[in-house]
N, C-alpha and C positions, 0 to 999 in steps of 0.2 A: 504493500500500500504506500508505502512511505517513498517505494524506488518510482509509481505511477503520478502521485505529486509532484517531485522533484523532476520526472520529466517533464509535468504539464508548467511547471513553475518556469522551468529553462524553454521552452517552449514559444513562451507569454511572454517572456524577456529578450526573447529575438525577435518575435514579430514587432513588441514597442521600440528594440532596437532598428530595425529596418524601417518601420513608421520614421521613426528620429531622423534617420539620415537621409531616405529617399530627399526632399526636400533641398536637401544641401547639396546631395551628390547632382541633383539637377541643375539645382543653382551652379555651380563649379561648370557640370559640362557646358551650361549656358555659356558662363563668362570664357573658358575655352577656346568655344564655338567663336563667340564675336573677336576673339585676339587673334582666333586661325586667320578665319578670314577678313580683316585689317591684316596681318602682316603678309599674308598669301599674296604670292605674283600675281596677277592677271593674267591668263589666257591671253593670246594674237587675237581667238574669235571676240571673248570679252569684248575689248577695247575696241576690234574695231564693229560692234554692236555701240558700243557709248557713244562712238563717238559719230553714228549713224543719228542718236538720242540727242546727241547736243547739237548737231546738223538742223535738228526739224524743229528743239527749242528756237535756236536764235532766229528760224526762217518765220517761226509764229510772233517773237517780237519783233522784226524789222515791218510786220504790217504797221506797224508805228509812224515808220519812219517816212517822211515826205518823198516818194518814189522820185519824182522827176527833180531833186534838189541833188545837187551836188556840191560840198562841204569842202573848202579848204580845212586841212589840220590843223594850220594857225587860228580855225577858230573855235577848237577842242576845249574843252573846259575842265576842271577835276572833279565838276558835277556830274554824280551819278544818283539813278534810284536803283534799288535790288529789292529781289528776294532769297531769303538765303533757308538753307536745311542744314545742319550739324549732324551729322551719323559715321558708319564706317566710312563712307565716301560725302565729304562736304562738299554743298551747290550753293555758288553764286549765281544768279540770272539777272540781266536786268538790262540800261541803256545809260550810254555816257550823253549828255548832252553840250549842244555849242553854246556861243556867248550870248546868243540872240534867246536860249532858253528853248530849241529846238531840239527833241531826241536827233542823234546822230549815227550813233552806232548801236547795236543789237548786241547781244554775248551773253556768253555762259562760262563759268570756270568750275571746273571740279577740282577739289585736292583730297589726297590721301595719303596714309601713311603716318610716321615719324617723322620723316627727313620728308625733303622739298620734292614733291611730287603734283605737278601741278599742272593740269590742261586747260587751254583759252579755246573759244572761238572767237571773234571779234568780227562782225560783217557792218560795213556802210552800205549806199548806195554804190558807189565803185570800187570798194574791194572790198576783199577777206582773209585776215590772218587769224594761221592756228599756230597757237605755240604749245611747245612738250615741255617743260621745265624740270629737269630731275638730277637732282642732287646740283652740280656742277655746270652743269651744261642746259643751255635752254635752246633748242631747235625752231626756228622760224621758218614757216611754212606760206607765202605771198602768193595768195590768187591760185590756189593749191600748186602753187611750185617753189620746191625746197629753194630758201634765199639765203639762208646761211646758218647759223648759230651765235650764242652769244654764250662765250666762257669763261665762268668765275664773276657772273656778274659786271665785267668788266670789259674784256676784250671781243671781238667781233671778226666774223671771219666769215669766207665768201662759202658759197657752194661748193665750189673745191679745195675746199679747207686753209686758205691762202690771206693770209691778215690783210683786213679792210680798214679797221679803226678801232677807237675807244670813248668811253665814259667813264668817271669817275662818280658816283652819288655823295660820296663823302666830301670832295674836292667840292666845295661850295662859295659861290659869292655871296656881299652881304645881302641880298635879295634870295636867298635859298635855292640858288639856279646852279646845275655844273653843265660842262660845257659835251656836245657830240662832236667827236673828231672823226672827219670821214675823207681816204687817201690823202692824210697830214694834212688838213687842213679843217678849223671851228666850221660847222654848217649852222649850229641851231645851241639855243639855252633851254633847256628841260627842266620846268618846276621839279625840284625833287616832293613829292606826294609822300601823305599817310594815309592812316586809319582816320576816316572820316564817319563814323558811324557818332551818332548824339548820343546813345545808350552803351556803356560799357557795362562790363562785372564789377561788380562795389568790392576790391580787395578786402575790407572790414567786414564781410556780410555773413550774416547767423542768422541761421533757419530759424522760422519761429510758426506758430503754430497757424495762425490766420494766414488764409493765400492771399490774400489783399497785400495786406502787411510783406507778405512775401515776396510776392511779386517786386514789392515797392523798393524794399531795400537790397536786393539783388542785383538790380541794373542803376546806376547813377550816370547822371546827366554829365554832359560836359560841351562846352561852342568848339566847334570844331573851326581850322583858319577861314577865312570868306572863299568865295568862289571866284579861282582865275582859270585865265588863257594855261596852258600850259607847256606851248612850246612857241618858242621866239623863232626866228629866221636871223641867219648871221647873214648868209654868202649863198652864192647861186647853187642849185643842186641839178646833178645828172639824177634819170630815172633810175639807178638803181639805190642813191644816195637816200631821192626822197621816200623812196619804197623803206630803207632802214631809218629815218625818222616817224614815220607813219606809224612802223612796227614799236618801236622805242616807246612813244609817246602813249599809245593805247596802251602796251603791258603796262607802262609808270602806272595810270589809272588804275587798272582793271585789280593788277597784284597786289599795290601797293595801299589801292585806295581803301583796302577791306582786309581785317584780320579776324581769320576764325577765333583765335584763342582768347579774342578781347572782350 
């Protein structure tokens, strides 16, 4: 009697055991599951599925865009509106506007990962650049034909991998501007851009029980700089020159204007 107890005893105490843990050993594989796939390569089909996805986004915001208008870059602005999503893959979407307060450009940016992994589309009425950003190296794709890359942030180089030029972001005048150097010689001044978003994350912020309340102290306010031009004209440009200010000028925006982690 005493041996049919002590098994029913041991018994009741694995099932409440298994009860216990089910729960957690789920949770666990959950959280797993979303680090596999965050650090997981993407598939060739993957990507280029996305990037069929961010094709037919930005073709639904350029209905926006005044079809029969054609925009110089000089009259770009660091005004943008978005929508954005936070998950394993983050989405920017939305339109750069010019100085007259007219959408200009369409686009979408995806980022993932740890490190700099970052996709643009970027369409106006007369072109389209995608750029691949990862790690080091950022790939610029003009009117879908490979125009060069941009590496380390810093230098520039043709299609055939053959130095064109540079930038500096950090090299700044007292106006916040550094300079595009393209076959040794200034073309253009690039506002260097930020994080333009009015709502960040309140570094001081503690959960509290009201979602009001919640809400409220978790995002703080802040003026973000006004809205300018954001690139200058120095000296005449060949079309492949202005094709690399064009690209320049849109990523400043698009990357720079928006930070997921803020």
């Amino acid at each position: 009697m005493k041996t049919i107890l002590l098994i029913i005893v041991i018994i009741i105490a694995l099932i409440l055991l298994v009860a216990f843990m089910v729960p957690f050993v789920g949770f666990a594989a959950m959280i797993g599951y979303i680090i596999k796939n965050a650090l997981q390569k993407k598939t060739p089909e993957f990507l280029a599925n996305e990037k069929i996805e961010m094709e037919n986004k930005v073709l639904d915001l350029k209905t926006k865009l005044q079809p029969d208008r054609i925009f110089s870059i000089y009259e770009l602005t660091n005004d943008i509106e978005y929508s954005y999503s936070k998950a394993m893959s983050n989405k920017l979407s939305g339109h750069i506007f010019s100085e007259d307060g007219s959408p200009m450009i369409a686009f979408q940016r995806i980022d993932r990962g740890i490190y700099t992994n970052s996709r643009i589309i970027a369409s106006a009425t007369d072109f389209k650049i995608y750029f691949e950003y990862k790690n080091n190296e950022n790939l610029v794709f003009y009117n879908e034909q490979y125009l060069g890359k941009i590496i380390n942030n810093t230098t520039i180089v043709d299609a055939t991998h053959q130095p064109l030029g540079s930038f500096n972001r950090n090299h700044l005048d007292n106006e916040n501007r550094f300079s595009i150097v393209l076959n040794g010689k200034p073309l253009a001044l690039l506002f260097k851009n930020s994080d333009r978003k009015n709502f960040i994350e309140n570094p001081s912020f503690r959960k509290v029980n009201d979602p009001v309340e919640f809400r409220r102290r978790r995002k703080i306010y802040r003026e973000t700089p006004p809205i300018s031009k954001i690139v200058i004209p120095l000296n005449e440009t060949n079309e492949t020159e202005q094709k690399w200010i064009n690209a320049l000028s849109v990523f400043e925006i698009i990357y720079y204007g928006f930070e997921f982690i803020s």
